[in-house]
PDB file of N, H, CA, C and O in Angstrom:
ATOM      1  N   UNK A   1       0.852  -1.178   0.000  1.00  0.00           N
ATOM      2  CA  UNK A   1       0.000   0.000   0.000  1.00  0.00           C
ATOM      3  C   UNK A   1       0.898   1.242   0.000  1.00  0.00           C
ATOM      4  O   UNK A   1       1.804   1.278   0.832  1.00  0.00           O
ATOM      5  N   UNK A   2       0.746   2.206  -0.803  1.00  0.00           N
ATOM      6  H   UNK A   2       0.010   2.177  -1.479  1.00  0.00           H
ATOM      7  CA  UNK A   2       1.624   2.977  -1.049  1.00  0.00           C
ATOM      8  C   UNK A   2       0.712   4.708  -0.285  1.00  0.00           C
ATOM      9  O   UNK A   2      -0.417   5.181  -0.418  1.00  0.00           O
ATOM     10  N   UNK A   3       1.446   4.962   0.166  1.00  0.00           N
ATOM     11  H   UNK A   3       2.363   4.578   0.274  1.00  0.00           H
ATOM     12  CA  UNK A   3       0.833   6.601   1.216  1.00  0.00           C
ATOM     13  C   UNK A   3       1.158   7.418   0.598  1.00  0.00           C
ATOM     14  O   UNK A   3       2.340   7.634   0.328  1.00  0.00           O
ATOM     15  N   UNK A   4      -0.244   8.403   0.025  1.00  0.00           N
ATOM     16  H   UNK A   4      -1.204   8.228   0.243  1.00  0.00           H
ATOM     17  CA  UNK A   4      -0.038   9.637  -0.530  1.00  0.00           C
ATOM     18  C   UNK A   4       0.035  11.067   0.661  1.00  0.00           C
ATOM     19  O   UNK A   4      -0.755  11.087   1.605  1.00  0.00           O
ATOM     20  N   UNK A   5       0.754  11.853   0.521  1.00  0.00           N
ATOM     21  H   UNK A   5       1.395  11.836  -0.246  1.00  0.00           H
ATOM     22  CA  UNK A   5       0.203  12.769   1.316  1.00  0.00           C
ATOM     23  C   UNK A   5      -0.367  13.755   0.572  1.00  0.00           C
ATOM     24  O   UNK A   5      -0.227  14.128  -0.593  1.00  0.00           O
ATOM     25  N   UNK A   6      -1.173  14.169   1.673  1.00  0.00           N
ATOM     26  H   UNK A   6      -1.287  13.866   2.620  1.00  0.00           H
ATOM     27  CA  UNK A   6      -2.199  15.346   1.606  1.00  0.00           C
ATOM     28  C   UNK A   6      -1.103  16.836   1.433  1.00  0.00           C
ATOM     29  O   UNK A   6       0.018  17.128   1.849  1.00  0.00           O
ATOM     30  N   UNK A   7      -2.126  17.502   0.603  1.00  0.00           N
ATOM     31  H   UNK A   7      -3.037  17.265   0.265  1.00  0.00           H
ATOM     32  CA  UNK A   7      -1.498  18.621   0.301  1.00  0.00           C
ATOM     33  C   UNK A   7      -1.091  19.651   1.428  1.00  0.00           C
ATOM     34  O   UNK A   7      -0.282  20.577   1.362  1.00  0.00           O
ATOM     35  N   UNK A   8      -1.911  19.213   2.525  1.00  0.00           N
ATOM     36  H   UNK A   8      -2.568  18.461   2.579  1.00  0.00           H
ATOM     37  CA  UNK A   8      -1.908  20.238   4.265  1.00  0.00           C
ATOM     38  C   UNK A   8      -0.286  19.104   4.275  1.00  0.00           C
ATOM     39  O   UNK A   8       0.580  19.465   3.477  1.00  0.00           O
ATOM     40  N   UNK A   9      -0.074  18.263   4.852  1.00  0.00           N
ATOM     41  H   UNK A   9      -0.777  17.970   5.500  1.00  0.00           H
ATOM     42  CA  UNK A   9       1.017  17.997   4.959  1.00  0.00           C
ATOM     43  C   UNK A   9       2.664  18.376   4.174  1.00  0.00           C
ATOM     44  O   UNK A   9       3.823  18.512   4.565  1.00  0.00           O
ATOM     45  N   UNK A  10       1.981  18.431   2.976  1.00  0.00           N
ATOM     46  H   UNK A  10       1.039  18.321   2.658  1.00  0.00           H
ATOM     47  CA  UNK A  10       3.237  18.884   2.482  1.00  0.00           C
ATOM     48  C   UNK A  10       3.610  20.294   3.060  1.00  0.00           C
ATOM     49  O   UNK A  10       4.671  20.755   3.480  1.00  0.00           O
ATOM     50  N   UNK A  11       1.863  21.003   2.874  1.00  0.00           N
ATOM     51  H   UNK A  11       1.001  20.628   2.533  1.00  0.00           H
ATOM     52  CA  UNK A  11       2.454  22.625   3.051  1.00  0.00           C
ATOM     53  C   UNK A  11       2.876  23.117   4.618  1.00  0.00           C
ATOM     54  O   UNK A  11       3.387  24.185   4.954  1.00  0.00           O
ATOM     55  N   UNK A  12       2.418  21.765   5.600  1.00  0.00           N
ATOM     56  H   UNK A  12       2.004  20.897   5.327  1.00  0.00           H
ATOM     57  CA  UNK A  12       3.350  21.941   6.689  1.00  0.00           C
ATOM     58  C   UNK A  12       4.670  21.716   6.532  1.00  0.00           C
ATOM     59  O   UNK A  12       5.378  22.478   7.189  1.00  0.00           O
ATOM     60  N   UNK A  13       5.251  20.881   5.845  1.00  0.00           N
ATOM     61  H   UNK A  13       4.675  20.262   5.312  1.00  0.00           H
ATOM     62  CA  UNK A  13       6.394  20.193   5.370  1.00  0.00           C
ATOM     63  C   UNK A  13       7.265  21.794   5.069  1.00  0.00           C
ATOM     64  O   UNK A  13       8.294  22.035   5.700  1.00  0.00           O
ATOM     65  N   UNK A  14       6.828  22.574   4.275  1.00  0.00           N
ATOM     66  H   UNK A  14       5.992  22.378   3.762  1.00  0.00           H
ATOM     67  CA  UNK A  14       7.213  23.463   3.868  1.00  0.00           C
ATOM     68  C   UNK A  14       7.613  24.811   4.966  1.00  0.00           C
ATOM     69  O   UNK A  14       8.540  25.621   4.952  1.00  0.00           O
ATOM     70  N   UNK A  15       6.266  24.581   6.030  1.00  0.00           N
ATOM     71  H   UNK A  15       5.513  23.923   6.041  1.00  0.00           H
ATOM     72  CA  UNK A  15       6.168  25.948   6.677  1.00  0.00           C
ATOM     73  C   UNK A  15       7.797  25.517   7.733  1.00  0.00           C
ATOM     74  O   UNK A  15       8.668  26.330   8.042  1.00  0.00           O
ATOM     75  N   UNK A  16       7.774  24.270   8.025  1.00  0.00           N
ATOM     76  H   UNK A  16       7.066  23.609   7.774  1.00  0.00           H
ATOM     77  CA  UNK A  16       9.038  23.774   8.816  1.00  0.00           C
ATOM     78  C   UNK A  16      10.502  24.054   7.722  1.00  0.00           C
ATOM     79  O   UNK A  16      11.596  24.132   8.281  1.00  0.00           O
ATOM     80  N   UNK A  17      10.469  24.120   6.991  1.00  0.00           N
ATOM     81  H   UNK A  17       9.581  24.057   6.536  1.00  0.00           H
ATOM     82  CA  UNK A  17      11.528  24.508   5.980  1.00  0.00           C
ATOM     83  C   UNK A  17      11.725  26.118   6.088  1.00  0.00           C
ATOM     84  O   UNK A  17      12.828  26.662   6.140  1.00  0.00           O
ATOM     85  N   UNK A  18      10.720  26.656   6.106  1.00  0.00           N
ATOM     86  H   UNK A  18       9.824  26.214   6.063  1.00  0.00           H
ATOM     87  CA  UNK A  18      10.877  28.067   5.878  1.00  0.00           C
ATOM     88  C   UNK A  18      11.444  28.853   7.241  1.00  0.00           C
ATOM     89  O   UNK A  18      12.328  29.698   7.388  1.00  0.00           O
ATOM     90  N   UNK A  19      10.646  28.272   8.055  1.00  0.00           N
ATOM     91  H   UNK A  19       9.928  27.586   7.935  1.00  0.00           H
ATOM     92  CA  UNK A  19      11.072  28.609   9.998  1.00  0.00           C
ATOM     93  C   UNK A  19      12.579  27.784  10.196  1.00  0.00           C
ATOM     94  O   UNK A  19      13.338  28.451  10.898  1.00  0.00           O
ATOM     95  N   UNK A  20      13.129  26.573   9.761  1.00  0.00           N
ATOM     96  H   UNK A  20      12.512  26.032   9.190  1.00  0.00           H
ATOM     97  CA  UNK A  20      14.507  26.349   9.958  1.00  0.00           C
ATOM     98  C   UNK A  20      15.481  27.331   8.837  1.00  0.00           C
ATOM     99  O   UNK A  20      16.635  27.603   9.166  1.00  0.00           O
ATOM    100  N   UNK A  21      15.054  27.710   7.824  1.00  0.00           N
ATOM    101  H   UNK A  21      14.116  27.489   7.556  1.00  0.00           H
ATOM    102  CA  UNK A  21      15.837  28.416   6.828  1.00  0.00           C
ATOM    103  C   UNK A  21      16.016  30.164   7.862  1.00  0.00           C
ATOM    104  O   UNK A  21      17.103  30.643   8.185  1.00  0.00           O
ATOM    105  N   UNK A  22      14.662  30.781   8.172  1.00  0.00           N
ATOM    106  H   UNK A  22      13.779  30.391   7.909  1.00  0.00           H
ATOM    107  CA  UNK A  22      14.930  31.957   8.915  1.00  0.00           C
ATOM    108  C   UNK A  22      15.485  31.888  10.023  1.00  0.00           C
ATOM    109  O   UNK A  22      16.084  32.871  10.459  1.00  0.00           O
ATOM    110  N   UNK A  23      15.411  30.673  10.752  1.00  0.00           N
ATOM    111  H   UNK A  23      14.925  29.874  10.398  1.00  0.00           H
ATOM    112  CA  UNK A  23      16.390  30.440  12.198  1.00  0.00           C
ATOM    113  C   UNK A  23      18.164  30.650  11.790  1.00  0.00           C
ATOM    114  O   UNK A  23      18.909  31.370  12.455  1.00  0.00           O
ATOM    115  N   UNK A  24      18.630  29.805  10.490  1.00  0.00           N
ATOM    116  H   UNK A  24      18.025  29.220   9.950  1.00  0.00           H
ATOM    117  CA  UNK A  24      19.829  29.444  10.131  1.00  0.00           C
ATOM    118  C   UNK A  24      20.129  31.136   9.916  1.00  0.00           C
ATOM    119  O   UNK A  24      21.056  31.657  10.535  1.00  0.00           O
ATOM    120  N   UNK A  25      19.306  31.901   9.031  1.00  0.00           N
ATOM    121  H   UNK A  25      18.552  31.478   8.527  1.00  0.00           H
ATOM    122  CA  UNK A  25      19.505  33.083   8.930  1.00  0.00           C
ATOM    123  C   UNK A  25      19.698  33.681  10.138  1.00  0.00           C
ATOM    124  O   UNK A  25      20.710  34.345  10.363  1.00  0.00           O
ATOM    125  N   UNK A  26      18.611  33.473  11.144  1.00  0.00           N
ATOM    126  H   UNK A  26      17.789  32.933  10.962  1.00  0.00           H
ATOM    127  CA  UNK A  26      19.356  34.722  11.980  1.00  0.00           C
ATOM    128  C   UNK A  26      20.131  34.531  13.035  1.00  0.00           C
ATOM    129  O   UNK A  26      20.537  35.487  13.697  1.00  0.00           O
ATOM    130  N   UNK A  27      20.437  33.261  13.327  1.00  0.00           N
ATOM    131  H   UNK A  27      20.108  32.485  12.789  1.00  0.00           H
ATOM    132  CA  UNK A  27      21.844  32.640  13.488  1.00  0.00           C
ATOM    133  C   UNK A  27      23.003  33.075  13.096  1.00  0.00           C
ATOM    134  O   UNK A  27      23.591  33.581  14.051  1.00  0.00           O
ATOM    135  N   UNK A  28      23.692  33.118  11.992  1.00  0.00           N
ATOM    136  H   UNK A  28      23.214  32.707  11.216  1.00  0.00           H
ATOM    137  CA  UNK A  28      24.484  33.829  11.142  1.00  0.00           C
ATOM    138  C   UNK A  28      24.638  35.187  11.396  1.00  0.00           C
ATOM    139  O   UNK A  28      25.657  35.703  11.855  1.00  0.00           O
ATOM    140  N   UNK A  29      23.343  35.902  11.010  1.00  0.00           N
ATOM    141  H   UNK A  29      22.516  35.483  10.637  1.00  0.00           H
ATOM    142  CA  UNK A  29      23.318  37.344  11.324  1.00  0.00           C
ATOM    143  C   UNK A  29      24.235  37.609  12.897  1.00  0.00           C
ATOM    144  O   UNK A  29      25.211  38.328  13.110  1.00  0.00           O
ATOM    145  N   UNK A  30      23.527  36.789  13.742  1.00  0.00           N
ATOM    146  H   UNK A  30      22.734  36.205  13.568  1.00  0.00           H
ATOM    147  CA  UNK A  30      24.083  37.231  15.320  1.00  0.00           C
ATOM    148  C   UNK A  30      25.360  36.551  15.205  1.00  0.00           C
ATOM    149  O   UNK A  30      26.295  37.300  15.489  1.00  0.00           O
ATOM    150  N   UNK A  31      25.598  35.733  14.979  1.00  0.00           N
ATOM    151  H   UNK A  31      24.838  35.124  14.748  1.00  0.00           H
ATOM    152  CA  UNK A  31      27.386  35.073  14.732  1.00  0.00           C
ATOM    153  C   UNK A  31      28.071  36.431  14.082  1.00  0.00           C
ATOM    154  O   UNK A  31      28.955  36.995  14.727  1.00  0.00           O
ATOM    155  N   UNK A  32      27.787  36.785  13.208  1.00  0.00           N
ATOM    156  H   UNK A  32      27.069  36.327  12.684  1.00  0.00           H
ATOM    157  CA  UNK A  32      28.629  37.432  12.287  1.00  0.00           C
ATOM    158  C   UNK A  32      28.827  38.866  12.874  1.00  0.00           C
ATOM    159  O   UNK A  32      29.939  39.364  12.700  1.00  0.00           O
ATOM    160  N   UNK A  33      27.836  39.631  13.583  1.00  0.00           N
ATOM    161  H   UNK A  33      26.932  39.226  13.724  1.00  0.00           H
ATOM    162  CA  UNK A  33      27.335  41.077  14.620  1.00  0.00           C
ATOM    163  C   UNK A  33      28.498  41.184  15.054  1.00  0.00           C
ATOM    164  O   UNK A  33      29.109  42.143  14.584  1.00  0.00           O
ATOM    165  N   UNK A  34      28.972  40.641  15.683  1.00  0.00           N
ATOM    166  H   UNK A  34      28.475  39.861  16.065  1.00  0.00           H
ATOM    167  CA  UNK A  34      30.643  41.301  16.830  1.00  0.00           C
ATOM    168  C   UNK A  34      31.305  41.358  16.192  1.00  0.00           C
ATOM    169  O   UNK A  34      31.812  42.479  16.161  1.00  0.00           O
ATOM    170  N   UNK A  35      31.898  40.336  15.166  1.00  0.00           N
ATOM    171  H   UNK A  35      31.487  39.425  15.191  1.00  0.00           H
ATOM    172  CA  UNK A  35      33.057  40.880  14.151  1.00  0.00           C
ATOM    173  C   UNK A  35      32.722  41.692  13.214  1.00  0.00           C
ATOM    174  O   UNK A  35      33.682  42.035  12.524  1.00  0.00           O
ATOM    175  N   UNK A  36      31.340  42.307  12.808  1.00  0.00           N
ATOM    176  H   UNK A  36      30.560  42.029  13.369  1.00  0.00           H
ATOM    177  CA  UNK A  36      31.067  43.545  11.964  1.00  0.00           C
ATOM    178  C   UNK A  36      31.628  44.506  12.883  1.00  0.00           C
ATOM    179  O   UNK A  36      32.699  45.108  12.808  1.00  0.00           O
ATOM    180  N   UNK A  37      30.652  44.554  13.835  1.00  0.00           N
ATOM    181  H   UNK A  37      29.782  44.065  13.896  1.00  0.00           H
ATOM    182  CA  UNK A  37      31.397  45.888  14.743  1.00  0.00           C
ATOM    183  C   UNK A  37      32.623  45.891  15.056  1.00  0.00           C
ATOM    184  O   UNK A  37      33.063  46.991  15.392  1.00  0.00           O
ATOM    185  N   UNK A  38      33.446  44.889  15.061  1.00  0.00           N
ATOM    186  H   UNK A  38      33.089  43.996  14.787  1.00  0.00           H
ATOM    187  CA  UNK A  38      34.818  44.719  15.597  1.00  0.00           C
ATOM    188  C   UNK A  38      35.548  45.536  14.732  1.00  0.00           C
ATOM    189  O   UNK A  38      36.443  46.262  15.166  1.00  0.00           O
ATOM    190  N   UNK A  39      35.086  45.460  12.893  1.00  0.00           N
ATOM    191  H   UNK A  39      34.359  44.871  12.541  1.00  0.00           H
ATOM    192  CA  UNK A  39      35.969  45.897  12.115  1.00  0.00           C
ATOM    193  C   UNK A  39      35.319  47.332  11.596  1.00  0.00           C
ATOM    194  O   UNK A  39      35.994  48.077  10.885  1.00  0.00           O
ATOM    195  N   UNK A  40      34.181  47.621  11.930  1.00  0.00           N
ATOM    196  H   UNK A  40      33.633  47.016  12.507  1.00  0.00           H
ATOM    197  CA  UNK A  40      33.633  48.819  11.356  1.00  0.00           C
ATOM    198  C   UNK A  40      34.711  49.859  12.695  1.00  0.00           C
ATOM    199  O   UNK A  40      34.756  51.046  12.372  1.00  0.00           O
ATOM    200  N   UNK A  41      35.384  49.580  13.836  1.00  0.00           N
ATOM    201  H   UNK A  41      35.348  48.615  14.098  1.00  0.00           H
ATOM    202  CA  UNK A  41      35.710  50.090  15.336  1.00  0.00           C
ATOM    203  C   UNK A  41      37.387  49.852  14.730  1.00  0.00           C
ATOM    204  O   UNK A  41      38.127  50.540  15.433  1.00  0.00           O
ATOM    205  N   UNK A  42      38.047  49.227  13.840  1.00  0.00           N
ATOM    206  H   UNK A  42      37.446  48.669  13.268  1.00  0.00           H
ATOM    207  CA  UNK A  42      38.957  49.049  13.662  1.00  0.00           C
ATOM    208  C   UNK A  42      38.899  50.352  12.331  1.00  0.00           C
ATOM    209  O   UNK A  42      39.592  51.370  12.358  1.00  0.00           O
ATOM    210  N   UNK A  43      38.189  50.100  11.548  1.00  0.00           N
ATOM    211  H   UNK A  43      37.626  49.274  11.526  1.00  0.00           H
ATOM    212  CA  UNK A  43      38.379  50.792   9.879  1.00  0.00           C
ATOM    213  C   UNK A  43      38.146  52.415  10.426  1.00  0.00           C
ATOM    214  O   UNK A  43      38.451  53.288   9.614  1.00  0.00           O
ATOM    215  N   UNK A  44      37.692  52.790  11.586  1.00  0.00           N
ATOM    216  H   UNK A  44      37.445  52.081  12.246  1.00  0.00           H
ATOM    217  CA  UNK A  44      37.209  54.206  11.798  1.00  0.00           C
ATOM    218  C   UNK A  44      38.769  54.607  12.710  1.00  0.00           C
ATOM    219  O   UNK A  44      39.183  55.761  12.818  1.00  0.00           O
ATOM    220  N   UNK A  45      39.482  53.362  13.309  1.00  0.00           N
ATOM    221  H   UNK A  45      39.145  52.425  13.221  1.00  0.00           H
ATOM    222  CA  UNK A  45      40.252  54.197  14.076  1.00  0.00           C
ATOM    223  C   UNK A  45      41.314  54.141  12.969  1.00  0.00           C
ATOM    224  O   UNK A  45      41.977  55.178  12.983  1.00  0.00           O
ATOM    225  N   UNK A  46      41.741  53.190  11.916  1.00  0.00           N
ATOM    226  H   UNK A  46      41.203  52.347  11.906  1.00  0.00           H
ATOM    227  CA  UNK A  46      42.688  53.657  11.182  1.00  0.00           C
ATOM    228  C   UNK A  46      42.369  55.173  10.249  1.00  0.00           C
ATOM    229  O   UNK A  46      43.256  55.945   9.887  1.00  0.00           O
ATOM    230  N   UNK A  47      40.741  55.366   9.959  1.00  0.00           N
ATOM    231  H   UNK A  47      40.021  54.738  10.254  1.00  0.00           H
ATOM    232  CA  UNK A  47      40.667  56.579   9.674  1.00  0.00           C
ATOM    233  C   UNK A  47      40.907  57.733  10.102  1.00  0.00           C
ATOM    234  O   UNK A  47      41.222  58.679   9.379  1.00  0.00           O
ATOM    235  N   UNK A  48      40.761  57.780  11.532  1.00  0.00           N
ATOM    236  H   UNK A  48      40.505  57.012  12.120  1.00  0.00           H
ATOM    237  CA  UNK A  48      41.014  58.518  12.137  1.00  0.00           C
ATOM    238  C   UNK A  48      42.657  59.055  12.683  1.00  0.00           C
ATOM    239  O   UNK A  48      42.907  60.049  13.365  1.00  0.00           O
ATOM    240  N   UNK A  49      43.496  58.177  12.206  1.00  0.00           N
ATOM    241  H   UNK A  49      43.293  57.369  11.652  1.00  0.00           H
ATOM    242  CA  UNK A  49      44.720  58.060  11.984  1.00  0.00           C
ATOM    243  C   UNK A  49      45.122  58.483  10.787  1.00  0.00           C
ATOM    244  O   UNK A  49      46.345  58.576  10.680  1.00  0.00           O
ATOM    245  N   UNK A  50      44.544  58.745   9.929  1.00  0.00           N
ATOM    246  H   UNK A  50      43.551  58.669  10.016  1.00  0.00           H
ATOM    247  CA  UNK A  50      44.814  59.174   8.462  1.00  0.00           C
ATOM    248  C   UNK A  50      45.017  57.924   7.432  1.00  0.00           C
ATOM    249  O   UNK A  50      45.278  58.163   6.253  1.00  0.00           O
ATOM    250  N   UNK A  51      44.920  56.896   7.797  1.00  0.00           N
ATOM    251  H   UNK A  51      44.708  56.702   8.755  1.00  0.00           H
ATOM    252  CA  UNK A  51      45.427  55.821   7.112  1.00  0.00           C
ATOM    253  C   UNK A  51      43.920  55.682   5.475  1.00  0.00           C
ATOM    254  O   UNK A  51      42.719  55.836   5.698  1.00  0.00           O
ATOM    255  N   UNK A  52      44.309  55.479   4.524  1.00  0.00           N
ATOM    256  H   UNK A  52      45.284  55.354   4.343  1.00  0.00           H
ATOM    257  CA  UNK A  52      43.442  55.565   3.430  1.00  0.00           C
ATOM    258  C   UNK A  52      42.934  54.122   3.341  1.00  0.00           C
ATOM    259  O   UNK A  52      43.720  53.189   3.503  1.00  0.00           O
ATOM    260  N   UNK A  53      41.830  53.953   3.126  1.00  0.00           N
ATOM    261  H   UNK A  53      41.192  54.712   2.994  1.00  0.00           H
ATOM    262  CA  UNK A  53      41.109  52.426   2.882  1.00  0.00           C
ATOM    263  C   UNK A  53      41.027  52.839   1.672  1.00  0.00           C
ATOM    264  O   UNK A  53      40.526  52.121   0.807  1.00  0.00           O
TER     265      UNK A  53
END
């Protein structure tokens, strides 16, 4: 006997795809936050030194 699923299942199937895809996203985002600021706090003090980017 072979199991079809219902179209509600898939499109739960989906809504769980979409909520782990925006988690992974904003995961990343907050991983990545301290070393943005780390280097935006680095690139302003070599500016402020005169140094040219």
């Amino acid at each position: 006997m072979t199991y079809v699923s219902s179209g509600y299942e898939q499109f739960h199937g989906i809504d769980r795809l979409v909520a782990t895809r925006a988690a992974i996203i904003l995961w990343t985002r907050l991983a990545v936050m301290p070393v943005e600021i780390l280097f935006e706090a680095i690139e302003a003090e070599l500016e402020q030194r005169g140094v040219k980017l």
